[in-house]
N, C-alpha and C positions, 0 to 999 in steps of 0.2 A: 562454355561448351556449346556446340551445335547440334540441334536437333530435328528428327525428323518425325513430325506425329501425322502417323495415318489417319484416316479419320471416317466415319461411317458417311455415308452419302446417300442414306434415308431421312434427311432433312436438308436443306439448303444452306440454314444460320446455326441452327443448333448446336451443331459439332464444335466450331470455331467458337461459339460465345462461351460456352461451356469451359473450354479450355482456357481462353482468358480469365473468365473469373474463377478457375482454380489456384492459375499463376497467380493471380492479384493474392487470393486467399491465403496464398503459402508463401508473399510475399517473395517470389522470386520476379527478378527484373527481367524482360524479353526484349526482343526487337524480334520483328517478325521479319524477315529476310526475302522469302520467296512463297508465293500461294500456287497451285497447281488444283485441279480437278480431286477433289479427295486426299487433300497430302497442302501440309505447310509445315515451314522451314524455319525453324526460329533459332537465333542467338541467347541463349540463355547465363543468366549470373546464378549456376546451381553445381552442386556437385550427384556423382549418380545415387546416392541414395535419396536428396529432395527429388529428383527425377521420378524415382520410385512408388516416392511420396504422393506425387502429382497425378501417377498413372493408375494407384490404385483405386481410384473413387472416380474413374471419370467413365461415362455411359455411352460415349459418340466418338469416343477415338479405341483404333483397335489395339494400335502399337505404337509406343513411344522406341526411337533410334535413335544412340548415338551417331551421328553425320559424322564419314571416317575420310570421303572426297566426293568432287562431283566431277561428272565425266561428259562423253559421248558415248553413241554404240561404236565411234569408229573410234576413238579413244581410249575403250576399255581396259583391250589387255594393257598397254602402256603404264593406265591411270594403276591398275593393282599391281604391276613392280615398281613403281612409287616409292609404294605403301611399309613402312616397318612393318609385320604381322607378325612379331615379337613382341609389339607394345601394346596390339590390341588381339589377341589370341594368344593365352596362357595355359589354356586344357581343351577338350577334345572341342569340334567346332565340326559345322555345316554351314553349309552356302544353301540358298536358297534366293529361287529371284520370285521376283513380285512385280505385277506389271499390273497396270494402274490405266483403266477401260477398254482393259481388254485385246490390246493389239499382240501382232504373231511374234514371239520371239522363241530362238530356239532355250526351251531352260534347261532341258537333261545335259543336253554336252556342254553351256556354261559352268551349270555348276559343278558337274565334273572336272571339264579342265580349269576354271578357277579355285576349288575345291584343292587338285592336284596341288595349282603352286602352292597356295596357303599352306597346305600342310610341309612340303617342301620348303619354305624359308622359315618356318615360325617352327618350323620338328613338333609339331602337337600334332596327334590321329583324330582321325573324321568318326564320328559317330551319329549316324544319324536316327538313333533311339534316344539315347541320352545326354547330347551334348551340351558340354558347359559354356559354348559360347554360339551365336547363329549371326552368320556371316551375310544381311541384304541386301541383292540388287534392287536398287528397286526403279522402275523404271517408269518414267513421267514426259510430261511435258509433249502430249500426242500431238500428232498433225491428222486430222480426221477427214473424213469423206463421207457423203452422204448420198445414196445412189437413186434411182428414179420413183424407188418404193417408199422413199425420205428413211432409210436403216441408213442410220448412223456405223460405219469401222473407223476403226482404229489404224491407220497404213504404215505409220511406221513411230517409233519414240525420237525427241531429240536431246532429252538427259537421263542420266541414269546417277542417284545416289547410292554411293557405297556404305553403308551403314552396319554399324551391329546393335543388336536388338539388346535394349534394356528392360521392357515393360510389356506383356501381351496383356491384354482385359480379361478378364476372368469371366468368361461368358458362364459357366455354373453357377455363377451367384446368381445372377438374374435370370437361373431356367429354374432352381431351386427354391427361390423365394418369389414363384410366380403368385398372383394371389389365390386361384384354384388350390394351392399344395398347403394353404397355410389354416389353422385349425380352424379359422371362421372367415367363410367367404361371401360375398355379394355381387351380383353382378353389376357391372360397371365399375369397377376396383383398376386402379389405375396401376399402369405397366410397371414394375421394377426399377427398369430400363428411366422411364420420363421422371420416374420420383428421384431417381438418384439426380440426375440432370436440373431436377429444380431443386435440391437443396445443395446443388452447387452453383446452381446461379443465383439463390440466398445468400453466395460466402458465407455458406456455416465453417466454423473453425471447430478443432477440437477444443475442449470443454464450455462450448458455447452452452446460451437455452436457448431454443429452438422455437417454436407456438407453429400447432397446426391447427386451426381454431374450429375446421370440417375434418375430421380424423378420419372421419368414415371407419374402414378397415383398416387402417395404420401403416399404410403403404410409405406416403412420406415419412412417419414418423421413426417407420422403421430403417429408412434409410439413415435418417440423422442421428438414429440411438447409435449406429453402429460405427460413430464417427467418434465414440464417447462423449456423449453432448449429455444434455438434461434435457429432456424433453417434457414440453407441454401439450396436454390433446382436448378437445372438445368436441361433441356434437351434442344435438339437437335431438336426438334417437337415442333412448339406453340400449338398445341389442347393439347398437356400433359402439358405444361407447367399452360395454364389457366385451365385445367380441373382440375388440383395440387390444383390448388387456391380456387378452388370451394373445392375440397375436406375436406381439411384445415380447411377453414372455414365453414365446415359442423360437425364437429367435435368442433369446440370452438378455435382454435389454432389460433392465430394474430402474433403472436412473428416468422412472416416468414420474408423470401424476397428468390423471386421464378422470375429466371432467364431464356428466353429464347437465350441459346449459346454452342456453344461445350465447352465441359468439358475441352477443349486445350486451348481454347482463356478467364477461368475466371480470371476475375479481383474484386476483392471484399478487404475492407479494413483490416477485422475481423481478426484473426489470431483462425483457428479452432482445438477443443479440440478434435476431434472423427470424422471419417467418417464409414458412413456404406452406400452399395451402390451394385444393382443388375446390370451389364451392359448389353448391349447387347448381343447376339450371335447366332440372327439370325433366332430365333423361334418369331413367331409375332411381330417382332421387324426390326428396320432399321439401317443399321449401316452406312450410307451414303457413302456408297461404298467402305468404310473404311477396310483393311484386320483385323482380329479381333485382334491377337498378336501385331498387330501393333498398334490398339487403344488403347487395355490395359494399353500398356508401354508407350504410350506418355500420357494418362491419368494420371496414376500412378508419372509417373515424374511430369506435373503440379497441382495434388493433392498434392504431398508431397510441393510443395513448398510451401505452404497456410496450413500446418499441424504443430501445431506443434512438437518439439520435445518430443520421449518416449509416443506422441500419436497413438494410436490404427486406423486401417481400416479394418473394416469387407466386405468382397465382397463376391458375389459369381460367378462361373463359371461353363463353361462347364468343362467335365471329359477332353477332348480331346486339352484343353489349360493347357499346363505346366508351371505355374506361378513361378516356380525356374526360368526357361527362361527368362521370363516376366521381373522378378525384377532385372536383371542383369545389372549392371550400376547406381542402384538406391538407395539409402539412407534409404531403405524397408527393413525386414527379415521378412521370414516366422516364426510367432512361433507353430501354430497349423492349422492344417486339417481336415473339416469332409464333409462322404459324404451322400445325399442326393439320392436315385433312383428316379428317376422319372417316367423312365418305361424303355420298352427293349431297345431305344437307347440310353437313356441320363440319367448321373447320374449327378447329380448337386454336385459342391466344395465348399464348405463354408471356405474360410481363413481368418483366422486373420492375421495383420502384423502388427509390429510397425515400428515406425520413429527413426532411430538408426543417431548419427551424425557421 
């Protein structure tokens, strides 16, 4: 099957790594096809429920679509009497286009008179409250222009994907389990949104364990309980350690065990599939006096012994800690980098590493 996954374009790597290592994770096979501004095109070995599968744990893509053709604007009508829309609209359906940085297209009387045929050869009624199928234009591939104030337009599209819509993101879960809303909060408590995204560039699998070894508020951890995992939690502070627990269990998750200890001195039996995990470095946080390069690396050494082998840890850090440094001496490689601004002084790192023997 062909697919077309939208993808958020408040990070420049994020979105696409993300979705790689879900596929990897759910072991579906890809070939990526075509990449465009906000939008890539993959060949996938999945049927639409692994699709489904794929879409619902992912933080940086908006909407996964079945790829139904691809056209021109001057091809269009053409490209949709093509199309059987007996084989791909079965009950009521809408059209809807989506255009992709913004350029002028007319959309009310496309998806009208596209609207019109669809319903016309497929005999299914248009609903556009509650329809059981959503029919997108979606239109890419801009030729832009940049005028003497350097504003960027958009002047015209040179492809348009026909697509029907498998998967939307569930934007509620991540406004609902913001960390303000959850029974014990702290400021600096990381987004939702970035926790989910690092315990999918962890490749957590369902019934993995998990190790967040800075649990702080349970932000990550809560992401990975909800994966049905086993999770592991740790901090350095008891008010986060039991405010974790309160969290947790505000959310439905029982499958913990939430540790007050440094992350240097754990002892636990499990042998763990994945860690993802924010540390300190000194912004509303405490590092117990600890130099920060110096916690990392002795962290990372007793993480990795509890890891196991060809398993994944996603962290993040400050820009000003060199984690090539960090991992030297240690059974760690970097395989990927991304970064995060945060504002004028701190850009946050998102690494992945695995466990090499």
């Amino acid at each position: 099957m062909e697919i077309t996954v939208i993808l958020s374009q408040e990070n420049e790597t994020l979105p696409k790594a993300e979705l790689i290592a879900r596929l990897e994770t759910l072991d579906i096979n890809y070939e990526i096809i075509e990449e465009y501004l906000g939008l890539i095109q993959l060949e996938v070995d999945a049927g639409i429920d692994d699709i489904v599968e794929l879409g619902s744990h992912l933080s940086y893509s908006h909407e996964i679509l079945q790829t139904i053709e691809k056209t021109t604007p001057d091809e269009l009508e053409k490209a949709v009497e093509t199309i059987d829309w007996k084989e791909f609209v079965k009950g009521s359906f809408k059209v809807r286009v989506k255009k992709m940085n913004q350029g002028s297209v007319h959309r009310n009387s496309l998806e009208r008179t596209i609207g019109a045929y669809i319903k016309k050869t497929s005999q299914q009624p248009v609903s556009l409250e509650n329809a059981e199928y959503t029919i997108k234009l979606v239109f890419t591939d801009p030729v832009q222009v940049v005028n003497e104030h350097k504003e960027v337009s958009t002047v015209k599209y040179n492809k348009i994907m026909i697509t029907s819509l498998i998967i939307k993101q569930d934007k509620k879960h991540f406004f609902d389990t913001k960390p303000h809303k959850r029974p014990y909060f702290h400021p600096g408590s990381m987004s939702p949104k970035l926790a989910c995204c690092m315990v999918n560039l962890a490749h957590v699998h369902e019934h993995d364990v998990v190790l967040d070894p800075f649990c702080g508020t349970g932000g990550i951890l809560i992401e990975a309980g909800l994966r049905n995992t086993t999770i592991i939690g740790s901090d350095i502070e008891k008010h986060m350690v039991e405010g974790t627990k309160l969290n947790l269990a505000h959310e439905g998750i029982t499958n913990f065990n939430i540790m007050w200890e440094d992350v240097r001195k754990l002892e636990f039996d499990e042998v763990v599939d994945a860690v993802a995990m924010d540390p300190p470095y000194g912004i509303s946080t405490t590092l117990g006096g600890d130099d920060t390069k110096q916690l990392y690396n002795e962290a990372l050494i007793a993480i990795s012994k509890h890891l196991k082998l060809n398993g994944y840890i996603c962290m993040a850090s400050p820009h000003y800690i060199d984690l090539y440094e960090v991992i030297k001496g240690t059974d760690l490689q970097i395989i990927q980098q991304h970064s995060i601004r945060m504002h004028k002084s701190l850009t946050r790192i998102i690494t992945v590493l695995i466990k090499k023997g």
